[in-house]
PDB file of N, CA, C and O in Angstrom:
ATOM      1  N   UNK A   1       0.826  -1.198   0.000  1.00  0.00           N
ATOM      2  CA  UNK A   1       0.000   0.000   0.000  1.00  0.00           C
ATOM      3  C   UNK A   1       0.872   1.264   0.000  1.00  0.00           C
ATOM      4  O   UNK A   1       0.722   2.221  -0.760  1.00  0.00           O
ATOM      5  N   UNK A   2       2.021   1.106   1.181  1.00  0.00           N
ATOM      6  CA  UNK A   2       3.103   2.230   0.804  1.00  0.00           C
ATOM      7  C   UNK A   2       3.213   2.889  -0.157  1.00  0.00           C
ATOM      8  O   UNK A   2       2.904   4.061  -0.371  1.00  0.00           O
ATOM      9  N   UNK A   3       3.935   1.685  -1.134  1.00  0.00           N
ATOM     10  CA  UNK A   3       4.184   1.521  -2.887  1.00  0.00           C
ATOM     11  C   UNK A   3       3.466   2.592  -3.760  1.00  0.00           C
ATOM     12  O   UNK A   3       3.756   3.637  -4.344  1.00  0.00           O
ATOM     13  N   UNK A   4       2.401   1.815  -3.555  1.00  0.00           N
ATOM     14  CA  UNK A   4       1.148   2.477  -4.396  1.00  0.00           C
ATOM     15  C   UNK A   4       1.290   3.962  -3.837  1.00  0.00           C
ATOM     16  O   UNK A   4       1.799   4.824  -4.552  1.00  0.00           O
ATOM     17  N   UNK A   5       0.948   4.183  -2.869  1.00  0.00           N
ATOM     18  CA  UNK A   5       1.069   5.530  -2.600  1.00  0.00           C
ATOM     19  C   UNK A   5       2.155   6.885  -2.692  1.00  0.00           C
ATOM     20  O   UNK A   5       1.960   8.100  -2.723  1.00  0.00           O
ATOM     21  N   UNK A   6       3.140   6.203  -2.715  1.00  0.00           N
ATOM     22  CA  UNK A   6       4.537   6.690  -3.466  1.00  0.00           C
ATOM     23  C   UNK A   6       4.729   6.551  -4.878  1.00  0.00           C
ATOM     24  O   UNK A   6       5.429   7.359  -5.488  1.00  0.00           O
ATOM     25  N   UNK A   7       4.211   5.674  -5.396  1.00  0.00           N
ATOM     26  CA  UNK A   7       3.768   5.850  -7.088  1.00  0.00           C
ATOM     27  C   UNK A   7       3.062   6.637  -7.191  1.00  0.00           C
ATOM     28  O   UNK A   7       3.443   7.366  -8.106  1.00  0.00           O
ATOM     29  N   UNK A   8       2.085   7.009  -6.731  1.00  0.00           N
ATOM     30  CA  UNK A   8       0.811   7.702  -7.058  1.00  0.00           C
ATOM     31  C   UNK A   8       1.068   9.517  -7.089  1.00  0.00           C
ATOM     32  O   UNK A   8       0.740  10.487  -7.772  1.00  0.00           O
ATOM     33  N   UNK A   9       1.863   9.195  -5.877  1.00  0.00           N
ATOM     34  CA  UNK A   9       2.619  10.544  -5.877  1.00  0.00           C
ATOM     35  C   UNK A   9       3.037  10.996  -6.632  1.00  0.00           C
ATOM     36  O   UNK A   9       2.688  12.135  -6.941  1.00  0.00           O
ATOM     37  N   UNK A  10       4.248  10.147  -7.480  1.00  0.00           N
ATOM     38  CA  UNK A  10       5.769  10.377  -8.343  1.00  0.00           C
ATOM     39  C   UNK A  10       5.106  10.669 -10.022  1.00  0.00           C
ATOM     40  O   UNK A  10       5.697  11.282 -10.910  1.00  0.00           O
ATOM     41  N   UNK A  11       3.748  10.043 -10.120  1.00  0.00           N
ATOM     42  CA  UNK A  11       3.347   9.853 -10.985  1.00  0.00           C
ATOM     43  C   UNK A  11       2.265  11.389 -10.901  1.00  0.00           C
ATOM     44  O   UNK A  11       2.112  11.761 -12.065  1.00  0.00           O
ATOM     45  N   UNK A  12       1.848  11.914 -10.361  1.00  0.00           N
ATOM     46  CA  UNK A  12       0.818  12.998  -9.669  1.00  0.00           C
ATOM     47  C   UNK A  12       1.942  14.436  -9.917  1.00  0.00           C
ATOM     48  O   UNK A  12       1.643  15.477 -10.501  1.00  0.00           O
ATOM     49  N   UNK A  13       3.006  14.164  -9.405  1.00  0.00           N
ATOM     50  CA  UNK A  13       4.197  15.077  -9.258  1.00  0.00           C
ATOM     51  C   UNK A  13       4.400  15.197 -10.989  1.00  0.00           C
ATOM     52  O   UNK A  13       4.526  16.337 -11.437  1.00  0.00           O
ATOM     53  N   UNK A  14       4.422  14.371 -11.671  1.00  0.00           N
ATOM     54  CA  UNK A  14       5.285  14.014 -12.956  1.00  0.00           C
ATOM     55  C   UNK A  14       4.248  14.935 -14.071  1.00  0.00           C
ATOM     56  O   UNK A  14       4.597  15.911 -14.736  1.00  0.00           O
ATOM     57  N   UNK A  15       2.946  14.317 -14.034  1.00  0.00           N
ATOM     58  CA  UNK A  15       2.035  15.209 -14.308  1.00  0.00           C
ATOM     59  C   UNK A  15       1.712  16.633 -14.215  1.00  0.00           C
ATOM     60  O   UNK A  15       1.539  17.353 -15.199  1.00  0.00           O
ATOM     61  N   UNK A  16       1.645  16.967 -13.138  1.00  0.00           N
ATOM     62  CA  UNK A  16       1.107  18.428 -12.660  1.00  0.00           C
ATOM     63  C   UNK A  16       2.775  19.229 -12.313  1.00  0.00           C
ATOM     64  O   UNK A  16       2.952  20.103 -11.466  1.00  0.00           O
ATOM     65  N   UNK A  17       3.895  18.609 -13.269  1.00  0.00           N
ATOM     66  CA  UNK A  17       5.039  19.694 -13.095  1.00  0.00           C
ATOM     67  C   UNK A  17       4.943  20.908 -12.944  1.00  0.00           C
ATOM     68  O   UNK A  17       5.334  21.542 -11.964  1.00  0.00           O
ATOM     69  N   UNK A  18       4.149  21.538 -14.380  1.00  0.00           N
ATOM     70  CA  UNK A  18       4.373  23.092 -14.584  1.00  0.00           C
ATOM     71  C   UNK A  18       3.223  23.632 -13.364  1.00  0.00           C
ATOM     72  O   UNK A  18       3.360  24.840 -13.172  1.00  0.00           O
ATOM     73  N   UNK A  19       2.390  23.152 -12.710  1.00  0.00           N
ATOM     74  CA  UNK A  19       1.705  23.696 -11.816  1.00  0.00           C
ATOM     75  C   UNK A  19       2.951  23.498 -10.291  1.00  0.00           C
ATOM     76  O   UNK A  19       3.164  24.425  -9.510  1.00  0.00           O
ATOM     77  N   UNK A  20       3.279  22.808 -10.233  1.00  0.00           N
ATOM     78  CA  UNK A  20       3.913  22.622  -8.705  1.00  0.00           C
ATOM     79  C   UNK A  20       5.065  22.979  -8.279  1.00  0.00           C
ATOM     80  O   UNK A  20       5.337  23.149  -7.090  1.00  0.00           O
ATOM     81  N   UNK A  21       6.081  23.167  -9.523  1.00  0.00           N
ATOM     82  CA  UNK A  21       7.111  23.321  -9.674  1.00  0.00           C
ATOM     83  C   UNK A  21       7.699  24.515  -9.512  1.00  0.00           C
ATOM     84  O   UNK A  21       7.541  25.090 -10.588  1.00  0.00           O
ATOM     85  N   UNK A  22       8.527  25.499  -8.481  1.00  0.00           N
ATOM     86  CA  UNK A  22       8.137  26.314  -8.184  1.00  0.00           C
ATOM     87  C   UNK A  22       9.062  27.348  -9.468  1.00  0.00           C
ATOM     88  O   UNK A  22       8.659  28.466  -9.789  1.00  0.00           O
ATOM     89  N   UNK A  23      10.307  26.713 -10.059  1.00  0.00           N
ATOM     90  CA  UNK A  23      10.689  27.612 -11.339  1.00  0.00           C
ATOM     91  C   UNK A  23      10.169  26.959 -12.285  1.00  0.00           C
ATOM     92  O   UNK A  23       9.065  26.416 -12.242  1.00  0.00           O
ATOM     93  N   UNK A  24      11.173  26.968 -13.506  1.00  0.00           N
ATOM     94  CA  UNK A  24      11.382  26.703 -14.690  1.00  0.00           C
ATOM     95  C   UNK A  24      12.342  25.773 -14.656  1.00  0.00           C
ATOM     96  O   UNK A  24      13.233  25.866 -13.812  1.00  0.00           O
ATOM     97  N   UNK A  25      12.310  24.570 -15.708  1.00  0.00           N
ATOM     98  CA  UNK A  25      13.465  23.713 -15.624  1.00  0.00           C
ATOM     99  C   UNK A  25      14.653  24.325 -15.750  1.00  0.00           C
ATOM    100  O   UNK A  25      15.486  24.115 -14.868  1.00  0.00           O
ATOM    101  N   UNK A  26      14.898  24.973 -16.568  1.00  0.00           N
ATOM    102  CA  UNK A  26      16.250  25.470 -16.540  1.00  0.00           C
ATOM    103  C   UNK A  26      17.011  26.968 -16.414  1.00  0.00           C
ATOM    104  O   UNK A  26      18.063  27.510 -16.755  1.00  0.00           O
ATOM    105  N   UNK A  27      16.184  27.166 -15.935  1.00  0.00           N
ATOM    106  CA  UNK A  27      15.731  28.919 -15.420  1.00  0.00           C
ATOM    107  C   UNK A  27      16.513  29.015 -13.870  1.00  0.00           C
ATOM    108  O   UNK A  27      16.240  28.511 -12.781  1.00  0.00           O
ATOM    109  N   UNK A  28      17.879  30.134 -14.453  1.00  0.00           N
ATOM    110  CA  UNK A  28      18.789  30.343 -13.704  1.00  0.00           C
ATOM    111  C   UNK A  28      18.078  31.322 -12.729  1.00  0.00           C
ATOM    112  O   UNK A  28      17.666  32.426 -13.083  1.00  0.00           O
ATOM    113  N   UNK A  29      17.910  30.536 -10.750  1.00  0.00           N
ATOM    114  CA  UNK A  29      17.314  31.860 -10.001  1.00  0.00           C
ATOM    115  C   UNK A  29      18.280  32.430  -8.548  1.00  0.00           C
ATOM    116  O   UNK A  29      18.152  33.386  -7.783  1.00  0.00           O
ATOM    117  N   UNK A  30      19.031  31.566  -8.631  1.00  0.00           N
ATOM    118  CA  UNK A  30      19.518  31.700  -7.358  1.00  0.00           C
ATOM    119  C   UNK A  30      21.592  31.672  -7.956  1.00  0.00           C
ATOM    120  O   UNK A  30      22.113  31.538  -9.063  1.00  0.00           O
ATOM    121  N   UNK A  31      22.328  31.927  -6.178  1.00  0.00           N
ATOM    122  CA  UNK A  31      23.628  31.630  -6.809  1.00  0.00           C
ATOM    123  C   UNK A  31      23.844  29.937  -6.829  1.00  0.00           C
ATOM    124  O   UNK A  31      23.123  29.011  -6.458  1.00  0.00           O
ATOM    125  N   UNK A  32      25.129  29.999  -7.416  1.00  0.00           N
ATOM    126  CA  UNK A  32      25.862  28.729  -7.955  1.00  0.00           C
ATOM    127  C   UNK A  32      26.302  27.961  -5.969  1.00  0.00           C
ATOM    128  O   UNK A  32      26.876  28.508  -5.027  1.00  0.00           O
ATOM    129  N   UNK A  33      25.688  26.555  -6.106  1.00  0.00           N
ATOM    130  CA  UNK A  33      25.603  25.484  -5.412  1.00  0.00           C
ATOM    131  C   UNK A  33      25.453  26.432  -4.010  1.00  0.00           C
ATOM    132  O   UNK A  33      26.224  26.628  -3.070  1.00  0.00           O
ATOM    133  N   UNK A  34      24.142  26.904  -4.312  1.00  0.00           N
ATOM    134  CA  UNK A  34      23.068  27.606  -3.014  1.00  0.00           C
ATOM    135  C   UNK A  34      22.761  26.462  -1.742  1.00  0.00           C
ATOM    136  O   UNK A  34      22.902  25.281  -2.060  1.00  0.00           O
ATOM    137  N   UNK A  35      22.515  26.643  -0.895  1.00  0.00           N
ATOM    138  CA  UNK A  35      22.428  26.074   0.103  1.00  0.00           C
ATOM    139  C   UNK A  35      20.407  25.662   0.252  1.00  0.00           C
ATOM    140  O   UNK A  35      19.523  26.136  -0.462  1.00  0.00           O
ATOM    141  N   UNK A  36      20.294  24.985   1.039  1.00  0.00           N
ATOM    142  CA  UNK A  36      18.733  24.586   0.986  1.00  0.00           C
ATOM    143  C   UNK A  36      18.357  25.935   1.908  1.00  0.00           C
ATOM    144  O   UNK A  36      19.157  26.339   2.752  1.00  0.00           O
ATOM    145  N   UNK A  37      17.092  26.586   1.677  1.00  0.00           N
ATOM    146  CA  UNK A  37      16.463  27.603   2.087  1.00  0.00           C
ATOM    147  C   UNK A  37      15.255  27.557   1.613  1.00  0.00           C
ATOM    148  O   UNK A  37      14.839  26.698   0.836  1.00  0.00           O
ATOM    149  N   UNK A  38      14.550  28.611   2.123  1.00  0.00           N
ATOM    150  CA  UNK A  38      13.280  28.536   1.891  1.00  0.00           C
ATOM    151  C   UNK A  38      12.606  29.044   0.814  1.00  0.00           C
ATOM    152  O   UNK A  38      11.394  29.054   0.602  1.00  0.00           O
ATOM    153  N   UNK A  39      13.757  29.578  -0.026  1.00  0.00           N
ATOM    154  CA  UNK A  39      13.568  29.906  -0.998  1.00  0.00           C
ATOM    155  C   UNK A  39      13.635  28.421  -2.538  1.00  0.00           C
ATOM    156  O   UNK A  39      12.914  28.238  -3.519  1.00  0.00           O
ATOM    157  N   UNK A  40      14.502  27.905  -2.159  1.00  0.00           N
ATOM    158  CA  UNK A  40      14.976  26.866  -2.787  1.00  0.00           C
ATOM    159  C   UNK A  40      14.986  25.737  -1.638  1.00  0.00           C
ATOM    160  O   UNK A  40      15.819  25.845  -0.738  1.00  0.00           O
ATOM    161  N   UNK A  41      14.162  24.752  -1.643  1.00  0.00           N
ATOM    162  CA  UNK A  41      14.282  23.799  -0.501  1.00  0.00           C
ATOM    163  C   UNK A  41      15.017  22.549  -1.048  1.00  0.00           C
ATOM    164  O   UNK A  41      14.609  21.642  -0.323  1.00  0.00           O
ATOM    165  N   UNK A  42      15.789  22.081  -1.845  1.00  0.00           N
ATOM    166  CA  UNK A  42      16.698  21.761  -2.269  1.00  0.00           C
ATOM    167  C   UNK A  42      18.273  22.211  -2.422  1.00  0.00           C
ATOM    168  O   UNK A  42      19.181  21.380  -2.392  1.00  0.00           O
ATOM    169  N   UNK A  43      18.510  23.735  -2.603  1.00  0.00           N
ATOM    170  CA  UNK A  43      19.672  24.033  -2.381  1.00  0.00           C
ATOM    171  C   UNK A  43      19.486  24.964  -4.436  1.00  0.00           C
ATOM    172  O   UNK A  43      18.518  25.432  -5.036  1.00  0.00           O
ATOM    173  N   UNK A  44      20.363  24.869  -4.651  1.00  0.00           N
ATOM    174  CA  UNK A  44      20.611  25.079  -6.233  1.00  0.00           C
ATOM    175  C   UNK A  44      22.085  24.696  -7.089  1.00  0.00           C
ATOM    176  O   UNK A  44      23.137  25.067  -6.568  1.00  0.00           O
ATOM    177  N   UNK A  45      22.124  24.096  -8.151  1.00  0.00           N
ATOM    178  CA  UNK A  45      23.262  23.476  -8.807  1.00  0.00           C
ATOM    179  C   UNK A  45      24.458  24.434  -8.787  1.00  0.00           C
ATOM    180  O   UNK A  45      24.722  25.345  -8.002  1.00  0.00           O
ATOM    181  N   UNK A  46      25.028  24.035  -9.730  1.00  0.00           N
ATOM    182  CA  UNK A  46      26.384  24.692 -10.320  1.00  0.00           C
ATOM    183  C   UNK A  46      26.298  26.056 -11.104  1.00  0.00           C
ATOM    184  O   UNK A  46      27.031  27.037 -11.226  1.00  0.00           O
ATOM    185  N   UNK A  47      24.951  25.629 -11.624  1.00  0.00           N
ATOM    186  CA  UNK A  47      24.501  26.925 -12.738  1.00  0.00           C
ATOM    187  C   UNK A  47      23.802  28.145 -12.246  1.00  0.00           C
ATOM    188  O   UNK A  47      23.658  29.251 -12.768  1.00  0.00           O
ATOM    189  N   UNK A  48      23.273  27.494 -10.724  1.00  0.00           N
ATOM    190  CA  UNK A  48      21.881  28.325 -10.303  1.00  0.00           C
ATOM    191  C   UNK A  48      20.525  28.224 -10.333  1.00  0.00           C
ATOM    192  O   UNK A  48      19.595  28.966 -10.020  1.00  0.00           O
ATOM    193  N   UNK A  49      20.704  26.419 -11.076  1.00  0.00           N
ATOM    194  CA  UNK A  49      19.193  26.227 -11.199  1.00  0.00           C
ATOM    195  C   UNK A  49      18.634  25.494  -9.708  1.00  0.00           C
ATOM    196  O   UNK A  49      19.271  24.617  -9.123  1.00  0.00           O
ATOM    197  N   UNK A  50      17.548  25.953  -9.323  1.00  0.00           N
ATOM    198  CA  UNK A  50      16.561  25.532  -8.412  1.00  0.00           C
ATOM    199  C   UNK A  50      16.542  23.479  -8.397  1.00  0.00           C
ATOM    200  O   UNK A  50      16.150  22.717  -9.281  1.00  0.00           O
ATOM    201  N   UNK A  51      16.976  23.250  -7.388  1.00  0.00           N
ATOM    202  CA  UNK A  51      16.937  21.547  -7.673  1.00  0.00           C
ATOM    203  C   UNK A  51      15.817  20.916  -7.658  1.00  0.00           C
ATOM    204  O   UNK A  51      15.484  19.919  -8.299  1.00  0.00           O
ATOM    205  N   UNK A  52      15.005  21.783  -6.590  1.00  0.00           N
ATOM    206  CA  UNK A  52      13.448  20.593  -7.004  1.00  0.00           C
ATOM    207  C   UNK A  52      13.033  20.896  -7.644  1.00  0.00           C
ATOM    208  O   UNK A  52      11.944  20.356  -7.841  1.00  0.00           O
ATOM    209  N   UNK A  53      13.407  21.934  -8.525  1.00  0.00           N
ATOM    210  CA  UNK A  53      12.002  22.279  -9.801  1.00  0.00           C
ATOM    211  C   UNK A  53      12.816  20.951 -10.983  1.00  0.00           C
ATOM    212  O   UNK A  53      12.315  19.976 -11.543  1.00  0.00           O
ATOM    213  N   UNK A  54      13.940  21.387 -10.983  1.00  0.00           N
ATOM    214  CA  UNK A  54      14.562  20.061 -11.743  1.00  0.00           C
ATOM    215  C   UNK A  54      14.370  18.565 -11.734  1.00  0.00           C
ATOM    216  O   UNK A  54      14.476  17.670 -12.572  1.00  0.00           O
ATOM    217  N   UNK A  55      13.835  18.696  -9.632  1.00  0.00           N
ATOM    218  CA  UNK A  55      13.605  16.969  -9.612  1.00  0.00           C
ATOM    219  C   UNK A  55      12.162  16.811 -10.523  1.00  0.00           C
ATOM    220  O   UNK A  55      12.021  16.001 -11.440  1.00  0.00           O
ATOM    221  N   UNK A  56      11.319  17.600 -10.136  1.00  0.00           N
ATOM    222  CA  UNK A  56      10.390  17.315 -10.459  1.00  0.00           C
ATOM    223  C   UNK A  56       9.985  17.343 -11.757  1.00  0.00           C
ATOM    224  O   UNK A  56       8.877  16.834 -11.929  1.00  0.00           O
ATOM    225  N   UNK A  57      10.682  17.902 -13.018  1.00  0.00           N
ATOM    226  CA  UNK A  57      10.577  17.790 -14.139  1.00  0.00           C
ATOM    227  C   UNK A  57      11.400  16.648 -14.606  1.00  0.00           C
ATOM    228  O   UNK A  57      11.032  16.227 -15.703  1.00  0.00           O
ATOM    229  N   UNK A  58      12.289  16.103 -14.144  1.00  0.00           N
ATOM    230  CA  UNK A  58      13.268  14.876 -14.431  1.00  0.00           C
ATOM    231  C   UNK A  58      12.190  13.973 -14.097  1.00  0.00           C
ATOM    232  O   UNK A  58      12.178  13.011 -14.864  1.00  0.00           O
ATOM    233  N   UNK A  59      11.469  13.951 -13.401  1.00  0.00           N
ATOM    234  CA  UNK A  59       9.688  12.774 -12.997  1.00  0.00           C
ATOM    235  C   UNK A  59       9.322  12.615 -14.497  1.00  0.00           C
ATOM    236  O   UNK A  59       9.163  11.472 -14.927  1.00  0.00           O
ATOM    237  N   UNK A  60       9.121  14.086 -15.635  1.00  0.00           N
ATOM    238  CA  UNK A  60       8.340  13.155 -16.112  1.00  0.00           C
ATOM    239  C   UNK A  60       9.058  12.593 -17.471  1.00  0.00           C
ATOM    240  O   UNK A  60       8.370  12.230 -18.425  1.00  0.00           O
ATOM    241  N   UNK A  61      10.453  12.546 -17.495  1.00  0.00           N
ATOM    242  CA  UNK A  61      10.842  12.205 -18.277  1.00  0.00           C
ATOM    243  C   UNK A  61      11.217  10.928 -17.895  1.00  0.00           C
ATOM    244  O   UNK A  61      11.185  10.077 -18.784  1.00  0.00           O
ATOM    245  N   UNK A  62      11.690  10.467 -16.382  1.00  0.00           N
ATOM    246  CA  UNK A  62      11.186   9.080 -16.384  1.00  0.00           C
ATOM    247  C   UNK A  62       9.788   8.515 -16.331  1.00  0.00           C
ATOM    248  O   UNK A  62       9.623   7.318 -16.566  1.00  0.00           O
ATOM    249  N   UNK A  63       9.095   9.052 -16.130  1.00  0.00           N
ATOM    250  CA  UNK A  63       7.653   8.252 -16.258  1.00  0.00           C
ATOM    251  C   UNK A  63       7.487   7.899 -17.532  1.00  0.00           C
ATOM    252  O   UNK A  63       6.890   6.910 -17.958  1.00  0.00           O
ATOM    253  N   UNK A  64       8.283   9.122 -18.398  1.00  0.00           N
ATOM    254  CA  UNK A  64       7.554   8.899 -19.852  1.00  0.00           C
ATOM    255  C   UNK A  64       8.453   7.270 -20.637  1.00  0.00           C
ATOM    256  O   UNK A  64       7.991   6.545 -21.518  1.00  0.00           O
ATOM    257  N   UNK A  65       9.618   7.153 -20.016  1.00  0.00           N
ATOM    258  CA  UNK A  65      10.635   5.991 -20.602  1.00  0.00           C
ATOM    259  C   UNK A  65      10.284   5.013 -19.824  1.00  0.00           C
ATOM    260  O   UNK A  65      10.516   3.941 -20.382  1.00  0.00           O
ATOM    261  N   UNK A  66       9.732   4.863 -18.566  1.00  0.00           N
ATOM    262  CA  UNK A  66       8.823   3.712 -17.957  1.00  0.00           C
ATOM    263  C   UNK A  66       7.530   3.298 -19.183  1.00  0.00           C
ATOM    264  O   UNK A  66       7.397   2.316 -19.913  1.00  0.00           O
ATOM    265  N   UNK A  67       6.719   4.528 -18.996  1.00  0.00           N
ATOM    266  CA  UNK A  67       5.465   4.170 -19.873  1.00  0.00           C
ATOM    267  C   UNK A  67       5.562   3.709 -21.408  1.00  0.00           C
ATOM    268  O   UNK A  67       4.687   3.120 -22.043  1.00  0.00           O
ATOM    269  N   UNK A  68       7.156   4.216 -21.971  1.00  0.00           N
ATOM    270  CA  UNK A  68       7.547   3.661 -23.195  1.00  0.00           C
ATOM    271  C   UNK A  68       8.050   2.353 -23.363  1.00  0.00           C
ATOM    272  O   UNK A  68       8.029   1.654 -24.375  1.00  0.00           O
ATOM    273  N   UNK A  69       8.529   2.099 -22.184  1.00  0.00           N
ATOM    274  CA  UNK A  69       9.196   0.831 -21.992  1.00  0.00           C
ATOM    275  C   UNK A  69       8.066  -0.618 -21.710  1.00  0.00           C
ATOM    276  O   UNK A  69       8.081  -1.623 -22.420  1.00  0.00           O
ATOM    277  N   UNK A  70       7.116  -0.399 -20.483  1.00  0.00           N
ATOM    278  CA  UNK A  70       6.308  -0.661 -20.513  1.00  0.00           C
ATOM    279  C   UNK A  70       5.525  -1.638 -21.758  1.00  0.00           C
ATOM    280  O   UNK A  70       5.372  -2.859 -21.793  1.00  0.00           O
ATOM    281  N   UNK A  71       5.053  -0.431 -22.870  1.00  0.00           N
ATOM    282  CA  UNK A  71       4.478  -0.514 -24.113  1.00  0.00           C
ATOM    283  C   UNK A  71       5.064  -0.987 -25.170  1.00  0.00           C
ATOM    284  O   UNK A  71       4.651  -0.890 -26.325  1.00  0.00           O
ATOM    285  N   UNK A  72       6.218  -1.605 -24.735  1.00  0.00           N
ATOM    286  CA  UNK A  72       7.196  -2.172 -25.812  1.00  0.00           C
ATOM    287  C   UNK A  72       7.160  -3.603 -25.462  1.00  0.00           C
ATOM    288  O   UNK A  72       7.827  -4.413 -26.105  1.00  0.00           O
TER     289      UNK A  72
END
């Protein structure tokens, strides 16, 4: 039941990116390897990009190679 419910999530997350996500995938907002804050609750890369907006768009590009894989 866990499972399911952590799928349901990852899969919920993967979907509704551009709503939840609080930047742009690759939309420089902060400085280079930022610390986690409340601004960025992940921290931010090398470049300045926001990490959870990244995790969460990297969701649906694996969902989409699951669901391709899947169908193969």
């Amino acid at each position: 039941m866990i499972g399911l419910v952590l799928t349901a999530l990852f899969v919920l997350a993967a979907i509704f990116a551009p709503w939840i996500a609080p930047y742009g995938n690759g939309e420089i907002v902060g400085d280079v390897w930022g610390p986690m804050s409340a601004t960025h609750w992940l921290g931010t890369d090398n470049l300045g990009r926001d990490l959870l907006s990244r995790m969460i768009y990297g969701a649906r590009v694996t969902l989409f190679i699951a669901v391709l894989a899947t169908a193969l």
